[in-house]
C-alpha positions, -999 to +999 in steps of 0.1 A: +387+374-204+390+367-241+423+343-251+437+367-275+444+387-244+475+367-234+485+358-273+517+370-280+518+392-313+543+390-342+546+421-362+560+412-396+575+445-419+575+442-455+579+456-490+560+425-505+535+402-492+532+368-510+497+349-492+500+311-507+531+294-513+522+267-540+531+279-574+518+311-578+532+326-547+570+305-551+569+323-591+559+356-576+588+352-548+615+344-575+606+376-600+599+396-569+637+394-564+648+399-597+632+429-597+636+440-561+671+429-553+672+455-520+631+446-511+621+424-483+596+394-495+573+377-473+561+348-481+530+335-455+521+297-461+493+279-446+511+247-442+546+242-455+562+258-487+581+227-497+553+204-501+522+228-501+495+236-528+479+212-554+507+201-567+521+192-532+514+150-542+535+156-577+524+159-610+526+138-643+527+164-666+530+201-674+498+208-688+512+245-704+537+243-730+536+263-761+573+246-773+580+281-799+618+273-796+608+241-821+578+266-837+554+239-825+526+267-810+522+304-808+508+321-779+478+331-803+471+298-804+465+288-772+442+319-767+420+306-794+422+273-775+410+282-743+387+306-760+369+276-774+370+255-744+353+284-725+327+290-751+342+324-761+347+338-724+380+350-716+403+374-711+422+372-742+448+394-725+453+373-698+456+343-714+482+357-740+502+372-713+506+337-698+513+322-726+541+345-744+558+338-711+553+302-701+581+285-723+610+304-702+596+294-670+591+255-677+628+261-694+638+270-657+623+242-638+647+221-662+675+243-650+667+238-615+665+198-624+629+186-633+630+156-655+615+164-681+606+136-709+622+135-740+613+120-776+649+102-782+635+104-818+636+145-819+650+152-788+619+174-780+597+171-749+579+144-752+543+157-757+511+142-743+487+166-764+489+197-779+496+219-748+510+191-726+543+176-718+554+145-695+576+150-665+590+129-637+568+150-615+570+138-576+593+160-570+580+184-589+570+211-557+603+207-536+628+217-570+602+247-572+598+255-539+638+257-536+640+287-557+612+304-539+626+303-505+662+316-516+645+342-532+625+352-504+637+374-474+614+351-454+593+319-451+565+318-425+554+286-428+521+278-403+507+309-412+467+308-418+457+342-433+421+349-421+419+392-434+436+416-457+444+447-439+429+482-454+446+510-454+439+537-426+434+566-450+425+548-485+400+519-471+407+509-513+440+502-510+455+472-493+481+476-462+491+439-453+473+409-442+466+391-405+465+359-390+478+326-368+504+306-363+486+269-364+519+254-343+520+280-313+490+300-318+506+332-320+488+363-334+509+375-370+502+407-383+521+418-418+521+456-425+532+458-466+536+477-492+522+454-518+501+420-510+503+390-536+474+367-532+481+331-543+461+310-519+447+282-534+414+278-552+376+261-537+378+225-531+351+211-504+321+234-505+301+211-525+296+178-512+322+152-526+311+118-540+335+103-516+321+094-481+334+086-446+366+081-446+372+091-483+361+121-480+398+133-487+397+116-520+389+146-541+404+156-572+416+187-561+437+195-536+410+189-508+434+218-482+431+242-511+401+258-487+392+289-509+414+316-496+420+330-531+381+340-531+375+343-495+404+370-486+395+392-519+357+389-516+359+402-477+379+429-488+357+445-515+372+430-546+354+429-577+355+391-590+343+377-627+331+342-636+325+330-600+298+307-614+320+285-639+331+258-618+345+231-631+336+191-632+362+166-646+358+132-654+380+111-633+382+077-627+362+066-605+366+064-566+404+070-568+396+106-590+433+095-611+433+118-640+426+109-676+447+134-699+475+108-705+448+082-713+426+100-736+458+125-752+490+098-754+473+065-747+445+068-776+425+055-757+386+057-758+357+058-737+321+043-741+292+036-725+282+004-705+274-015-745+309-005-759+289+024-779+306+059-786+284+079-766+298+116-780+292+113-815+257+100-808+250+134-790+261+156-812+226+171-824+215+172-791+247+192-781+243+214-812+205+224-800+216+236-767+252+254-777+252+262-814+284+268-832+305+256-802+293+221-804+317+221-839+348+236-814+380+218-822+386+199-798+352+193-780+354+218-751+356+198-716+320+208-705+304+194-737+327+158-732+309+162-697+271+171-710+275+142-732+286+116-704+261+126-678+238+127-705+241+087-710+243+079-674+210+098-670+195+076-696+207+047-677+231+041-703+261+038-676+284+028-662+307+047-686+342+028-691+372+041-701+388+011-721+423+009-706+428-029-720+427-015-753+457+011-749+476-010-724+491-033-757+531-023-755+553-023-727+560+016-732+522+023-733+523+004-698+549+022-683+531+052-695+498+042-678+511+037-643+538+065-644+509+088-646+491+076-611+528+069-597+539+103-598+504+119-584+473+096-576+486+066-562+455+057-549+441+054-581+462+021-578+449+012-548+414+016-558+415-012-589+437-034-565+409-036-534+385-043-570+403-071-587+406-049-613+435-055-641+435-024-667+450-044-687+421-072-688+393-049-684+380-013-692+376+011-658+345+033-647+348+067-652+329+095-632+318+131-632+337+148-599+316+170-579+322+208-585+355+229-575+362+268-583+397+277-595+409+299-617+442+281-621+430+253-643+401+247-671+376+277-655+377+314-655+368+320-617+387+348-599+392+387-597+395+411-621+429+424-628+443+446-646+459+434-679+493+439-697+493+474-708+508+464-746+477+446-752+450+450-728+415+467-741+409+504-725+388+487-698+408+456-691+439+482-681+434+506-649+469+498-633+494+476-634+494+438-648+476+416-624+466+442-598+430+440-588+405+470-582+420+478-549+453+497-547+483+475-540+464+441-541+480+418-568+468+381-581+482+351-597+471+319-600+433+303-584+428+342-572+430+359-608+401+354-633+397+349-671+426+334-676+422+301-678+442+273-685+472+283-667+478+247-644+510+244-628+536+264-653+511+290-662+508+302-621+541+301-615+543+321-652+513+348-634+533+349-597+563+362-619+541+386-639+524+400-603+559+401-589+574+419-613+544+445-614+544+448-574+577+459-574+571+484-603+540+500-583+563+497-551+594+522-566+560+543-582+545+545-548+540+576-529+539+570-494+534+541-475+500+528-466+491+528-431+479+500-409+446+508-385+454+494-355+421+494-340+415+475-370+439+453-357+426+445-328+391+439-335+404+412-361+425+393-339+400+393-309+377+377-343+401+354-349+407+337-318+371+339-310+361+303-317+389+288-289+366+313-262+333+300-279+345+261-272+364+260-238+328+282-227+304+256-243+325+226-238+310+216-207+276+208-224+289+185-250+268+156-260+273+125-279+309+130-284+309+166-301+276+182-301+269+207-281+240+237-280+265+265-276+288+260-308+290+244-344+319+225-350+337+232-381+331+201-395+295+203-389+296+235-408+315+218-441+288+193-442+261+217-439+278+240-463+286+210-489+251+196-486+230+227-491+256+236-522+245+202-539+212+199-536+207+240-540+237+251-563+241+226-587+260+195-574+265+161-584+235+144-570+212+170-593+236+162-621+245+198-622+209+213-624+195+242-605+171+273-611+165+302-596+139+290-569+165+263-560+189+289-561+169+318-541+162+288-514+199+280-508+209+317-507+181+317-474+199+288-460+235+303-467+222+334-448+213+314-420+250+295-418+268+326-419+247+334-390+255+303-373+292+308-379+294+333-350+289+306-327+321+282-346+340+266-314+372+253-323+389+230-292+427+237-305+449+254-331+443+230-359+404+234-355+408+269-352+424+264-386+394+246-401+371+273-390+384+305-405+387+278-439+346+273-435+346+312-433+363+314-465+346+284-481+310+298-474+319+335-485+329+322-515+302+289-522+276+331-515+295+343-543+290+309-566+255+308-559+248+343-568+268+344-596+247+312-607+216+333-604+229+369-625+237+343-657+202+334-669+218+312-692+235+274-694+265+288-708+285+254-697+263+224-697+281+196-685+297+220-656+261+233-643+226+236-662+201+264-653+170+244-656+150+276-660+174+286-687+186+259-705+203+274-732+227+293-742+222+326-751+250+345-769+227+378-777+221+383-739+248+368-724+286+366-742+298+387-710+316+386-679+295+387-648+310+408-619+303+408-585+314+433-551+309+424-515+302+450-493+311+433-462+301+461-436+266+465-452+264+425-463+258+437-498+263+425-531+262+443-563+261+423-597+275+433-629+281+428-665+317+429-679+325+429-718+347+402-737+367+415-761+388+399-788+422+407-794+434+375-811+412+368-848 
């Protein structure tokens, strides 16, 4: 008799469905409200919605800031910012949207008391580049959070959305969502009227340079399990860009960020004889990008090519020279405040070395791959624009809904609009809320839930509990067993064959299409293997249905990898076969749909349009 059989079931009515509480879903809770004062707002969290997402540890900085109260940037130009840093791919739209609105949502977080820097000289926020300003940020999720939860009608916090729910007459248009409670295990099924995906981006399905007991040590938020690809994908949602993952350079072993370093701090980096490595690149970098190798700055990628580059030629370690920066008092203060208020262990990591960054220069590292479409990269769905200034073709619906009916994005889930961070999801949550509830008062009649639908899901679900407590008794050596893979077994597997086949660290970034064609075979074969995931409790259970959502989406990477016969972003992944890259064949979008009942993928190409000169 299968488990789910004596599972109790919580049926949860709605007008809007938020999935993800970090910064997407608390921005698309607080406009939801504003514009749906009578509407009842769910907001479904995988863990808890005052310290969840990957800003749950703090931040140093906002990293989105166009300041046009002091005229200091116009929302044109950060569209021809992250236009360059992309090498010309993104939607413009998107990005302008965000960025028009971004100013009155950091001014809000102030309201709601973030300490935010000031320059005592100007009385401006103290900026830490162009597009960045410096915050007391620890607290920076809880003041956020606040808002979100008084806005909603409802916090379920536990929640681990495995499915979106179709609707029983339009199989295109969304009807709610399903999944577990990870503290009592019950069964939660939400019937809406409008779903707002803002689960968090792909950390974990390539393998991390951190080992053992580090593993955790990532720089992204190492629970942000892939559910803003996974959930779409399953459902039949066409997604752009899911091969521009992103690799930053991070100090090493303790991944603590760099911005405030390179942007406030001045400070440099070289290679292991003190030389400037960049400039001495340049015509190499020219050869394989053209015209964006002059890009004002240097787009991330090429900072990357050029630092992998040296360590190749056994030019490494690279240093980032912190003694040379650490000269005032302020500057030190500045230095630590940065790890303080997010990557402590960055501390901890020069302390077990003897290291002093103020007496020596620090290692710096490439990090292994992540997918997001929250930060530098362009990963995600595609959504329908902003109907003042979206192309024909960009426009189908309303802003941020993707091509199924009823099923809005912001933040890691929406693509093309890059260079969002922190200020600019919480910026999209509030432009996907506000649409939801538009399409809500447009909507005629109410979607319906299948209920045999239902059912076969949750007995899915649960599954993986029957699967362990049936194979249990042939465990060897601690945890193996013949009749079930272990979720963790599965990660590695999944993380290994991603970074020797897809284009992972220990390749430095390269694949082709024979190493991509072979790991495609063997990503067949673990999805196979994942109908035999045992999980021994709820928290296990947990971790398998984020492996399901991880390998779905690390399919989708890999075959996105394979349409783009280009190198469109060395330094984030090199086609070896195509090493280039190739403007005349490739200055697209690619596009991707999942078929999940036929196990079919179709590939696309989508077209980039300009709307800022």
């Amino acid at each position: 008799m299968a488990l789910f059989a004596s599972r109790k079931t919580v049926v949860v009515d709605c007008d809007v469905l938020i999935v993800g509480g970090g910064f997407a879903g608390c921005g698309a809770a607080y406009e939801s409200r504003y514009w749906g004062r009578n509407l009842k707002i769910v907001v479904a969290e995988k863990a808890n919605i005052e310290r969840s997402g990957a800003v749950a540890h703090g931040l140093s900085a906002i990293n989105c800031y166009m300041g046009m109260r002091w005229n200091e940037n116009r929302p044109e130009d950060h569209v021809r910012y992250a236009r360059g840093d992309l090498m010309g791919l993104v939607r413009e739209d998107l990005v302008f949207d965000n960025a028009r609105h971004v100013d009155s949502t950091v001014h809000m977080f102030e309201e709601w008391g973030l300490p935010i820097m000031k320059d005592p000289a100007t009385g401006r926020y103290l900026r830490e580049g162009r597009w960045q300003i410096m915050i007391h940020g620890e607290s920076y999720k809880p003041i956020v959070a606040e808002a979100a939860a008084k806005a909603a009608s409802q916090v379920c916090n536990r929640i681990m959305v495995t499915h979106l729910l179709s609707d029983k007459a339009n199989p295109n248009r969304v009807a709610g969502a399903i999944g577990f409670s990870v503290r009592d295990g019950r069964c939660y099924v939400f019937r809406a009227k409008a779903v707002i995906v803002a689960a968090g981006g792909a950390s974990h399905i390539y393998r991390p340079r951190a080992i053992g007991e580090g593993t955790g040590r990532t720089w992204y938020a190492p629970w942000s399990s892939t559910s803003a690809y996974g959930l779409l994908i399953e459902a039949g949602a066409k997604m752009i860009q899911m091969e521009n993952r992103i690799v930053l350079a991070r100090f090493k072993d303790g991944y603590g960020p760099v911005g405030a370093w390179f942007l406030l701090l001045k400070s440099r980096a070289t290679n292991a004889y003190g030389e400037d490595y960049e400039a001495a690149r340049m015509d190499g970098i020219r050869a394989l990008v053209g015209k964006y190798a002059d890009v004002k700055p240097m787009p991330t990628c090429l900072r990357n090519h050029a630092m992998i580059e040296e360590m190749k030629a056994g030019r490494g370690p690279i240093y980032m020279q912190t003694q040379a920066c650490l000269d005032t008092p302020e500057n030190e203060e500045i230095g630590w405040e940065d790890f303080l208020d997010m990557t402590v262990g960055q501390a901890v990591v020069w302390a077990s070395q003897n290291i002093d960054p103020k007496e020596r220069a620090s290692e710096l590292i490439t990090s292994e791959p992540y997918v997001m479409g929250s930060h530098a990269t362009c990963s995600g769905a595609w959504a329908s624009g902003p109907e003042d200034c979206a192309p024909a073709d960009y426009q189908w619906g309303y802003n941020r809904m993707t091509t199924i009916e009823g099923l809005f994005g912001a933040g890691d889930t929406i693509g093309g609009s890059a260079h969002k961070f922190s200020s600019g999801s919480f910026t999209e949550g509030r432009l996907a809320g506000k649409a939801a509830v538009r399409y809500l008062m447009d909507m005629k009649g109410a979607p319906a839930v299948d209920e045999a639908e239902v059912r076969r899901l949750a007995q899915a679900i649960f599954r993986p509990l029957d699967t362990y407590r049936v194979g249990r008794n042939a465990i060897v050596a601690g945890t193996v067993a013949p009749g079930y893979l272990l979720p963790l077994h599965g990660l590695q597997r999944l993380e290994k064959l991603m970074d020797e086949y897809v284009g992972g660290y220990s390749t430095y970034y390269v694949t082709s299409r024979p190493l991509l064609e072979r790991g495609l075979e063997l990503l067949a074969l673990l999805r196979e293997d994942l109908e035999h995931l045992g999980a021994e409790d709820l928290h296990q259970l947990q971790r398998a249905w984020e492996l399901r959502h991880r390998v779905v989406t690390a399919e989708s990477v890999a075959r996105h990898t394979l349409f783009r016969e280009e190198t469109r972003w060395p330094g984030y992944y090199y086609r070896a076969d195509h090493p280039r890259l190739d403007d005349a064949g490739w200055h697209v979008f690619t596009a991707s749909e999942y078929d999940a009942r036929r196990n079919e993928w179709r590939m696309s190409k989508l077209p980039v349009h300009r709307i800022v000169a």
